[in-house]
C-alpha positions as CSV (number, residue, x, y, z in Angstrom):
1,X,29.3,-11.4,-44.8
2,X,31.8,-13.4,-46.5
3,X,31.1,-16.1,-49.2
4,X,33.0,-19.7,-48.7
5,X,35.2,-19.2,-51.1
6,X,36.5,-15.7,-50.2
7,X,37.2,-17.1,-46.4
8,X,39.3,-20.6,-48.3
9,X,41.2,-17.5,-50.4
10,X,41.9,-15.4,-46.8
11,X,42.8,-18.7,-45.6
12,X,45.8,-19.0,-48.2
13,X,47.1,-15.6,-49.0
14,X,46.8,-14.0,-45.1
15,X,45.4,-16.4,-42.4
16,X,46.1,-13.8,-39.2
17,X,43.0,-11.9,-41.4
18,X,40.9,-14.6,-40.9
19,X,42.0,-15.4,-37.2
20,X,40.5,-11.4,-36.7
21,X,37.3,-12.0,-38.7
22,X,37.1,-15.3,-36.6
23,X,37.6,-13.3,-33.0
24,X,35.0,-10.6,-34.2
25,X,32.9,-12.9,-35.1
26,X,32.7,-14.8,-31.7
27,X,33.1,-11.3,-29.9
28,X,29.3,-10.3,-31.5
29,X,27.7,-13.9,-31.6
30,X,29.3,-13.5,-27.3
31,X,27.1,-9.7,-26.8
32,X,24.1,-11.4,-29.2
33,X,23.8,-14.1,-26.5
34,X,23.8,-12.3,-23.9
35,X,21.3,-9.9,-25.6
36,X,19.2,-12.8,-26.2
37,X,19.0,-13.9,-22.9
38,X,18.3,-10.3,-21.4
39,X,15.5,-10.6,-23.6
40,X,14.4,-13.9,-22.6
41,X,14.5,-12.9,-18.7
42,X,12.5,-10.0,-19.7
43,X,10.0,-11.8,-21.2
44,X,9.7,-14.8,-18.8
45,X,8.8,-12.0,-15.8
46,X,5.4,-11.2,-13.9
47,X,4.2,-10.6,-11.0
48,X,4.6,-13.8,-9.1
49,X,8.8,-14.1,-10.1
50,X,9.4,-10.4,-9.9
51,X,8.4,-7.0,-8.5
52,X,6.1,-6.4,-11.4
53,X,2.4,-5.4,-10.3
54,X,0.1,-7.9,-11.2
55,X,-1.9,-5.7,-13.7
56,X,1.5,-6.4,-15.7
57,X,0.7,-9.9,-16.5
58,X,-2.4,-8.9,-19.2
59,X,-5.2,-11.3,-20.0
60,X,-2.1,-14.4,-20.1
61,X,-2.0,-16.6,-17.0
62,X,2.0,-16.8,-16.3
63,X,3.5,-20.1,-16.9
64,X,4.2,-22.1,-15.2
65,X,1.0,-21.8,-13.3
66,X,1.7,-19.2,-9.8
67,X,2.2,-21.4,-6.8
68,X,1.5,-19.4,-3.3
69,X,4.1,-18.9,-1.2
70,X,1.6,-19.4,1.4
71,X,1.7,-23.4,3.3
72,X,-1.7,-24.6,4.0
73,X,-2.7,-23.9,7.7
74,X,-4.6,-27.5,7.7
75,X,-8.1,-26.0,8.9
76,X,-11.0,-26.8,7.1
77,X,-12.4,-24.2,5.1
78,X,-15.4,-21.2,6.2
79,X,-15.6,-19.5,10.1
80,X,-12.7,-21.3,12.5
81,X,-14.1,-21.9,16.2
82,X,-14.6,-18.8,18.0
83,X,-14.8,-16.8,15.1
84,X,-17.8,-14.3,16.2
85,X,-19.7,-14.2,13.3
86,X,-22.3,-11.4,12.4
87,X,-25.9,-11.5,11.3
88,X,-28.8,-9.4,11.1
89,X,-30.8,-9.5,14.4
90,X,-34.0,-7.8,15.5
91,X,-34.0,-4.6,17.4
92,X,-35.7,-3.6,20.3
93,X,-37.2,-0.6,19.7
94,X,-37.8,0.1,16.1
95,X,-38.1,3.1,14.3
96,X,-41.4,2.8,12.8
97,X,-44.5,0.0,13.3
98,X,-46.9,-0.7,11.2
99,X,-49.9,-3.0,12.3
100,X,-51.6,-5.3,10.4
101,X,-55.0,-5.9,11.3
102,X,-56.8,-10.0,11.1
103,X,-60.7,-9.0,10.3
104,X,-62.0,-13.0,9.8
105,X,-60.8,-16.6,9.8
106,X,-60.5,-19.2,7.3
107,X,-63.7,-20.5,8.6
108,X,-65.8,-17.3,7.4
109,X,-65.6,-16.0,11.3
110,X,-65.9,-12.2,11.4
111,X,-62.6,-11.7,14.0
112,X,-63.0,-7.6,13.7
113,X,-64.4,-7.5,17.9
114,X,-62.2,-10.2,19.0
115,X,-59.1,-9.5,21.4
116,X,-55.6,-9.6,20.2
117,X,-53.6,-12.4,21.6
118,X,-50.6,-11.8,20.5
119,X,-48.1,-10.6,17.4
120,X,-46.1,-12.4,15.2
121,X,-43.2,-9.6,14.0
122,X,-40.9,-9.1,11.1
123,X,-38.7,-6.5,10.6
124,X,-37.0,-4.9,7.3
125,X,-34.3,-2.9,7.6
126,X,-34.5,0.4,4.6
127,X,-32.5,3.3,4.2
128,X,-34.4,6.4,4.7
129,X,-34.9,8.6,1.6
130,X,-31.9,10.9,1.5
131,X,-32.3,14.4,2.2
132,X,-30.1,17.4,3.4
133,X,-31.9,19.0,6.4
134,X,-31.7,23.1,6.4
135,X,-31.2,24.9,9.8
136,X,-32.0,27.9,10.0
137,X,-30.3,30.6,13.0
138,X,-32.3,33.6,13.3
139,X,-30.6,36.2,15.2
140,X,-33.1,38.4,17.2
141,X,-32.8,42.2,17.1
142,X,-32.7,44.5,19.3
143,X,-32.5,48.3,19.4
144,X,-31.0,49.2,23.6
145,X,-33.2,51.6,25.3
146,X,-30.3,53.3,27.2
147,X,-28.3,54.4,24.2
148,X,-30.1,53.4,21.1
149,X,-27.3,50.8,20.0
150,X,-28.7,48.0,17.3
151,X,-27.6,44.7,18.7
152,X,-27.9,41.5,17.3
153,X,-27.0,38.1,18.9
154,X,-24.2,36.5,17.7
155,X,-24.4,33.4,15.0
156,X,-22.4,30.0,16.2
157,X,-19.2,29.3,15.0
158,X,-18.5,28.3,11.4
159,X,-22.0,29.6,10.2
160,X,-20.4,32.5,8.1
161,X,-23.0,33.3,5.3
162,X,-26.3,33.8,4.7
163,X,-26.2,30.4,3.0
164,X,-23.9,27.4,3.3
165,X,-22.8,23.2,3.8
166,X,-22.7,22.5,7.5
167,X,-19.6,20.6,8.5
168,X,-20.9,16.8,7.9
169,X,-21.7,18.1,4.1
170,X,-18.1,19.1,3.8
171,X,-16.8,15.7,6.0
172,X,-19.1,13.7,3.3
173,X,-17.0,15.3,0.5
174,X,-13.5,15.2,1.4
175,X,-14.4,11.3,2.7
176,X,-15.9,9.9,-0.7
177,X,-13.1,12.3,-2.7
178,X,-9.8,10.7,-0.5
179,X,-11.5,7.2,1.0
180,X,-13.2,6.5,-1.8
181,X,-11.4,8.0,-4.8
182,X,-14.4,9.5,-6.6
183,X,-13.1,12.0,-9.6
184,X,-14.8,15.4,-8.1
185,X,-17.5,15.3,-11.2
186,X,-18.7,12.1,-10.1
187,X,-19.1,13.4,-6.7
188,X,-20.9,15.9,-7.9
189,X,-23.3,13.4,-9.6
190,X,-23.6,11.8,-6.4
191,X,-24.5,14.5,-4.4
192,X,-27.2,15.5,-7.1
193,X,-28.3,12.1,-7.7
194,X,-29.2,11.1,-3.5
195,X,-29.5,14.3,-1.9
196,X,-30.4,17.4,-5.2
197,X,-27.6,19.4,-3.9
198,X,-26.2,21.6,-6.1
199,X,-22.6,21.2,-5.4
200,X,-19.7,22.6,-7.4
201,X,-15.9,21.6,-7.8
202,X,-15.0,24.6,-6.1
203,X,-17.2,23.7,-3.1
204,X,-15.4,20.4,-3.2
205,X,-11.8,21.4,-3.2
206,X,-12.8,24.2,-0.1
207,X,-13.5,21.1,2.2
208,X,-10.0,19.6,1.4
209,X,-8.2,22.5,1.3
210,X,-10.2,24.0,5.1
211,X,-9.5,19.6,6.3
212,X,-5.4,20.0,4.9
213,X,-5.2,22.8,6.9
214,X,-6.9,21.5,10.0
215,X,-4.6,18.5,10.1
216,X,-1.6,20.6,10.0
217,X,-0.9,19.5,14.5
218,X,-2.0,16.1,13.4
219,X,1.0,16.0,10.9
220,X,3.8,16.8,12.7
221,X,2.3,14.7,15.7
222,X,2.4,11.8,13.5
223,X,5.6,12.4,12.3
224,X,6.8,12.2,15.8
225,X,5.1,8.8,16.6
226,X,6.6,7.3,13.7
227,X,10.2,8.5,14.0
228,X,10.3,7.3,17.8
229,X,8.6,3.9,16.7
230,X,10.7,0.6,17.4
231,X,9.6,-1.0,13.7
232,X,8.7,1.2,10.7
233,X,8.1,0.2,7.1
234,X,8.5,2.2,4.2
235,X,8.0,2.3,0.8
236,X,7.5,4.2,-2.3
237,X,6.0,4.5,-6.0
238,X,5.4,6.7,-8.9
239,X,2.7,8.9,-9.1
240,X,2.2,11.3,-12.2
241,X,1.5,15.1,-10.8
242,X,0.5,17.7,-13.8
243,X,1.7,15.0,-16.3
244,X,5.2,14.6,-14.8
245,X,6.5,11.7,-12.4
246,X,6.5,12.1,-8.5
247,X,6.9,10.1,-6.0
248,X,4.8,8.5,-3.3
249,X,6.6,8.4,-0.1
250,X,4.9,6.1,2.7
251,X,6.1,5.4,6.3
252,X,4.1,3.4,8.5
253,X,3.2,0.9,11.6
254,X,0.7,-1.3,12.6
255,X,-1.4,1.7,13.6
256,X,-0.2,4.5,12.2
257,X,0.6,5.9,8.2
258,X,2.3,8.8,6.9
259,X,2.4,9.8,3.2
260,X,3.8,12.3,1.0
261,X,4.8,13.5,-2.3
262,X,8.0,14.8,-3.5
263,X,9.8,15.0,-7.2
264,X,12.3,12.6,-6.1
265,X,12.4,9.4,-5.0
266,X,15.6,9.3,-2.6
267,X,17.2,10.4,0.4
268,X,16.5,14.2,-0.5
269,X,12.5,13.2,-0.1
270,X,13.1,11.1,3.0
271,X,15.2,14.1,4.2
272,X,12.5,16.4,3.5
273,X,9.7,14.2,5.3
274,X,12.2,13.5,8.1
275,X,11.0,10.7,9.7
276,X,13.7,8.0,8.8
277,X,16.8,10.4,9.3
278,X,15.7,10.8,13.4
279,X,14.4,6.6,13.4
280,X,16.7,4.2,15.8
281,X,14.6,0.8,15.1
282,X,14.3,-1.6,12.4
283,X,12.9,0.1,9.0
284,X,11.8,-2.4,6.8
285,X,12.0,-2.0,3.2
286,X,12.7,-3.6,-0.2
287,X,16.8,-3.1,-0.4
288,X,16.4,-0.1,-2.5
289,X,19.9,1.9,-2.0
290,X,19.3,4.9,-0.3
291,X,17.3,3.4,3.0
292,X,21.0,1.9,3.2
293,X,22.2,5.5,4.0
294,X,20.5,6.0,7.3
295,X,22.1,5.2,10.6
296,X,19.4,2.5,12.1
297,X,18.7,-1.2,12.2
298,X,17.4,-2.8,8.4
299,X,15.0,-5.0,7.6
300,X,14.7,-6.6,3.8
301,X,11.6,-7.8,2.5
302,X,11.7,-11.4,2.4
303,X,8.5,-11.6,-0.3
304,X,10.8,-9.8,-3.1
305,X,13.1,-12.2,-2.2
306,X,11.3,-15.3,-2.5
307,X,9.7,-13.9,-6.3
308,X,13.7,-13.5,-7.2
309,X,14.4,-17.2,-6.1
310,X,11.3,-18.2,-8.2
311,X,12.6,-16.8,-11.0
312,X,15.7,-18.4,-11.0
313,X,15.0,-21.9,-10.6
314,X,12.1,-21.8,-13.0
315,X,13.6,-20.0,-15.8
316,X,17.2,-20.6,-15.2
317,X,17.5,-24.0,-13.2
318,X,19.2,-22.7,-10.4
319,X,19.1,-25.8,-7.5
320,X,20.3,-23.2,-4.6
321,X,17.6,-21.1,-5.2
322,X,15.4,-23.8,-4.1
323,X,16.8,-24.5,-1.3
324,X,17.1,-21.4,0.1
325,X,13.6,-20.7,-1.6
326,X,12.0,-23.3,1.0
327,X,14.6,-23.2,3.8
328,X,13.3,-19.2,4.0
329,X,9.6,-20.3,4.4
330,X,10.7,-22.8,7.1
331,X,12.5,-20.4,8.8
332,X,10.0,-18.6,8.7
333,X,7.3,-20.9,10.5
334,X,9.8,-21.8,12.7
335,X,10.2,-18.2,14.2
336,X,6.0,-18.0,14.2
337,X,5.6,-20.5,16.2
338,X,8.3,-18.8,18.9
339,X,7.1,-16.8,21.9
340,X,10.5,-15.6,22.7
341,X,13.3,-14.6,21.4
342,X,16.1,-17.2,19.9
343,X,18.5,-18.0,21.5
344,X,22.4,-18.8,20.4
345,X,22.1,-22.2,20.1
346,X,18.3,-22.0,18.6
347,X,20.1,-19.9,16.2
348,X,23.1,-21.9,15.0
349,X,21.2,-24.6,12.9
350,X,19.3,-22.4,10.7
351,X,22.6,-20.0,9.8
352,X,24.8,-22.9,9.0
353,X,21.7,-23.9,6.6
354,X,21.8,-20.5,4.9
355,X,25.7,-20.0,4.2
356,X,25.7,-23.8,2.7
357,X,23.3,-22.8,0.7
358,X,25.2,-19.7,-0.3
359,X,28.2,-21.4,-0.5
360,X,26.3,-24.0,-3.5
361,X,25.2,-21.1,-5.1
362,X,28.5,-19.8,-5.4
363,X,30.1,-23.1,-6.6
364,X,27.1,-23.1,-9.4
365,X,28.0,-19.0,-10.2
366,X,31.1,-18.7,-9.7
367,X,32.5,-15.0,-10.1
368,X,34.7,-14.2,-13.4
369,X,38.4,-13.4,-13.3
370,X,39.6,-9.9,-12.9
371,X,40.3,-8.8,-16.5
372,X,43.8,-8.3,-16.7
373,X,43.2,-4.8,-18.3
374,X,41.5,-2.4,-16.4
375,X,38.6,-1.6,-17.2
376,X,35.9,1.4,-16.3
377,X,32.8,0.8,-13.8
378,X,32.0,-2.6,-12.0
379,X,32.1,-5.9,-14.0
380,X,28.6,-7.3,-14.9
381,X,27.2,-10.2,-12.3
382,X,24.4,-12.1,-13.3
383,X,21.2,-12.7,-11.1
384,X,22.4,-15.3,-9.7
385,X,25.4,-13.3,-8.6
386,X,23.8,-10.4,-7.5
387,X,21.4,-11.8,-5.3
388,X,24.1,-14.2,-3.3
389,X,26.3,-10.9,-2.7
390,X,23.2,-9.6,-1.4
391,X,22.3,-12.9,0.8
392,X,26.0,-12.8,2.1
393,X,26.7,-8.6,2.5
394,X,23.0,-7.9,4.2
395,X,22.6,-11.0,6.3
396,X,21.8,-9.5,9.4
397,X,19.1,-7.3,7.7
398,X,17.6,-10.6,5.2
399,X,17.1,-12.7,8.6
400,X,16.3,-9.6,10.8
401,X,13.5,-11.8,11.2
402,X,15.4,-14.7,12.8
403,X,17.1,-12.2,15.5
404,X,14.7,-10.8,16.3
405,X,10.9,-12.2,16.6
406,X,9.2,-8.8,16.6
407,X,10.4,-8.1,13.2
408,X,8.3,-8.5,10.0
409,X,9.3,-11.5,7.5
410,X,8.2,-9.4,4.5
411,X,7.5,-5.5,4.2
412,X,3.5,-6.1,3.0
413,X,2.4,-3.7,5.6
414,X,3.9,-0.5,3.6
415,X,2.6,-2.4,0.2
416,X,-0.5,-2.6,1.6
417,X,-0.4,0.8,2.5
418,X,0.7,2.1,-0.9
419,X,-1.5,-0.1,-3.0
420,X,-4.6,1.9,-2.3
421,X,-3.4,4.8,-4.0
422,X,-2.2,3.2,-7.1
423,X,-5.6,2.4,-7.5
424,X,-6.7,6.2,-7.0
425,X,-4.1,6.9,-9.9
426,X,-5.9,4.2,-11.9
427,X,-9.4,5.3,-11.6
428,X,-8.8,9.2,-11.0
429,X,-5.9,9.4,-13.4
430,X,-2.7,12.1,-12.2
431,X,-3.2,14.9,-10.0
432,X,-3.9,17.6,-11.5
433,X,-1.4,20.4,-9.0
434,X,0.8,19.6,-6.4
435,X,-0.9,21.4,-4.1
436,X,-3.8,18.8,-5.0
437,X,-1.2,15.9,-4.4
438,X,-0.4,17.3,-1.0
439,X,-3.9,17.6,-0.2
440,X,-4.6,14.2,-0.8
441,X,-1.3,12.7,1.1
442,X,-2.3,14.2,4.2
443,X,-5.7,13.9,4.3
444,X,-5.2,9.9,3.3
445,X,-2.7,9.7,6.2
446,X,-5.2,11.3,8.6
447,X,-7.7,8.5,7.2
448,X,-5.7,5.5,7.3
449,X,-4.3,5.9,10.6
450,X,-8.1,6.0,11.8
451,X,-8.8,3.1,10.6
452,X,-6.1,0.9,12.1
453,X,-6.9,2.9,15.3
454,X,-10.4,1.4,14.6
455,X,-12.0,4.8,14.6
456,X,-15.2,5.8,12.6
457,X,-13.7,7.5,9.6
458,X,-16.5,9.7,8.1
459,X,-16.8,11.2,12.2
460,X,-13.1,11.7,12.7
461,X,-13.4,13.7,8.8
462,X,-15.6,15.9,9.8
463,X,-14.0,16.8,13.6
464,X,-11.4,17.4,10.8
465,X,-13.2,20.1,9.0
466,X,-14.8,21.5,12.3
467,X,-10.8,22.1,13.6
468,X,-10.7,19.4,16.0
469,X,-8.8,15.9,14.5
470,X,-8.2,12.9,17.0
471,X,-4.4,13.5,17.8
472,X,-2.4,10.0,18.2
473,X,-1.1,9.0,21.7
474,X,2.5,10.0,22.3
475,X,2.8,7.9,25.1
């Protein structure tokens, strides 16, 4: 740092030295600035302006206070009409009755000989005490006359030792390990705790390595189904396997989900699962790169888009963003309330909304001059800049929406899909071997496509374990 007085004497004796410490000077308090506001952006993210997660945000609310992005539906709150509701009702022919006997009235009158007119009945429904019931299979004997052969009769399939789980024993394991998430000591606990079984890890891991196997068909059927679908969503996230980072792969519809686990996160996983390389449709995702790669329709996820716009005009004021922040949400409702597709001229109105829009944000963020030296890589944009390129360059695949009515506004379904897992990473903590990773993506696929098939997901488990899964409809 110079001192006034040696800057006044650089002044005198050489001023193109202090025209350079000047320039340096403005060159770092220029890259200090920027710094600063990196930081700043950093710092003014969460989860409602951003792709953070939530469980980012800490104990602080995040100012200013979230607004949904949801409108309100105007129906008053609780059960809409024709909602069928549930309650507990009476059954017919219960399991157990227990009579209660009137001996005398209030009146002192002994009622012990006197004819029953009627019963008043309440009913409590209880869970029966838990218990594993043993079968046992005695095969008979028998020493042949004619020859003197010992023959015995044979034991039913899968019964194998002299003692062993029966197949809903095993389903019960691999459900409450992969639907539930419980660590294998706690299911252990639980099994001792309701039932006294003595069950070990090893017992545990045997049911999901004999169900991984089993659902070997129901994997490459589902693949299939998915790669011929007309709208698939996809999605990925970290997961840490033997202390090292993997990724989470999903691929799903409405009623069916794939999921796997591979060291990388690009097109050499999606290669390897190879369900997007053979899809045709629209793939919905969240712009990152490599979807771009494959040869089919796209599909960005409006919701990312929306938290982006947030961001920029609360923290940096941008008016555009605004605009296009609520002309997406409108678009939006307007295409909801379509039962057909748009047509040209239905079209027309909400395009020429969009690119003036773009065309303000551009005025606003205007792109720098090309630097009359050349320099290496891409010059910096800002957010601002980045996002219109990404408005303007992907049109077609931000309002895939617009053309076409069938397609998703946002990509929540995969989200939705993934989520659940993150929170077996967060109670479970990482998988301990791949092969253990593995295990668990293709059981949990198995699971959550039977329950958007609104199938009974402990039954279909243990068909799993017994060698027969439900296979999804090619048709």
């Amino acid at each position: 740092m110079f001192t006034r007085e040696q800057l006044l004497n650089i002044a005198k004796i050489n001023p193109e030295i202090l025209v350079d410490i000047i320039l340096s000077l403005q060159e770092q308090v220029q890259i200090l600035t920027q710094r600063v506001a990196q930081l700043e952006e950093q710092i003014n993210k969460n989860s409602q302006n951003s792709s953070k997660p939530p469980s980012s945000d800490g104990m602080k609310k995040p100012k200013p206070k979230p607004k949904s992005l949801r409108k309100k539906s105007g129906k008053k709150p609780g059960g809409q009409k024709g909602h069928e509701g549930k309650t507990l009702e009476k059954v017919e022919k219960p399991d157990f009755i227990t009579s209660l006997s009137v001996t005398s009235c209030s009146c002192c009158t002994d009622l012990s000989d006197v004819p029953v007119s009627g019963y008043d009945s309440r009913q409590v429904f209880e869970l029966p005490e838990p218990k594993l019931e043993v079968t046992e299979f005695q095969s008979e004997i028998k020493e042949c006359p004619n020859c003197g052969k010992i023959v015995k009769a044979e034991f039913p399939d899968g019964v194998n030792a002299p003692v062993q789980y029966g197949p809903r024993v095993r389903g019960m394991l691999v459900y409450m390990q992969n639907q539930h998430f419980l660590p294998a000591d706690r299911l252990k606990q639980l099994m001792s705790d309701l039932y006294g079984a003595p069950i070990s890890v090893a017992t545990i891991l045997d049911a999901s390595a004999r169900c991984y196997k089993n659902l070997d068909n129901f994997e490459k059927t589902l693949i299939g189904v998915l790669s011929d679908s007309n709208l698939l969503n996809a999605d990925e996230s970290g997961a840490r396997v033997l202390n090292k980072l993997f990724w989470l792969h999903s691929a799903s519809t409405t009623s069916s989900t794939f999921y796997g686990i591979h060291e990388k996160r690009g097109t050499i996983a999606m290669n390897h699962f190879n369900i997007i390389p053979n899809f045709k449709g629209y793939l919905i995702h969240d712009f990152w790169k490599p979807y771009l790669n494959y040869d089919c329709k796209h599909g960005l996820c409006n919701a990312h888009h929306l938290r982006e716009l947030v961001f920029l005009f609360e923290q940096q004021n941008q008016t555009w963003a605004k605009k296009m922040f609520d002309l997406l949400l409108d678009m939006n409702d307007f295409v909801g309330e379509q039962s057909k597709q748009l047509t040209t001229e239905q079209k027309e109105p909400w395009l020429k909304k969009y690119r003036k829009i773009i065309s303000d944000g551009w005025e606003t963020n205007p792109l720098p001059k090309k630097p009359t030296k050349k320099k290496r890589g891409r010059t910096a944009k800002t957010k601002s800049q980045n996002l219109l390129t990404r408005f303007v360059d992907f049109e077609d695949s931000v309002l895939a929406f617009l053309h076409d009515i069938n397609v998703p506004f946002t990509n929540n379904l995969a989200e939705q899909d993934i989520r659940m897992i993150k929170v077996k990473l967060k109670i479970s903590g990482c998988f301990r071997t791949i092969q253990g990773a593995k295990y668990f993506a293709r059981i949990r696929s198995y699971l959550s496509t039977a329950r958007k098939q609104e199938k009974n997901i402990l039954e279909e488990i243990t068909n799993a374990i017994l060698g027969k899964p439900f296979l999804i409809n090619t048709a």
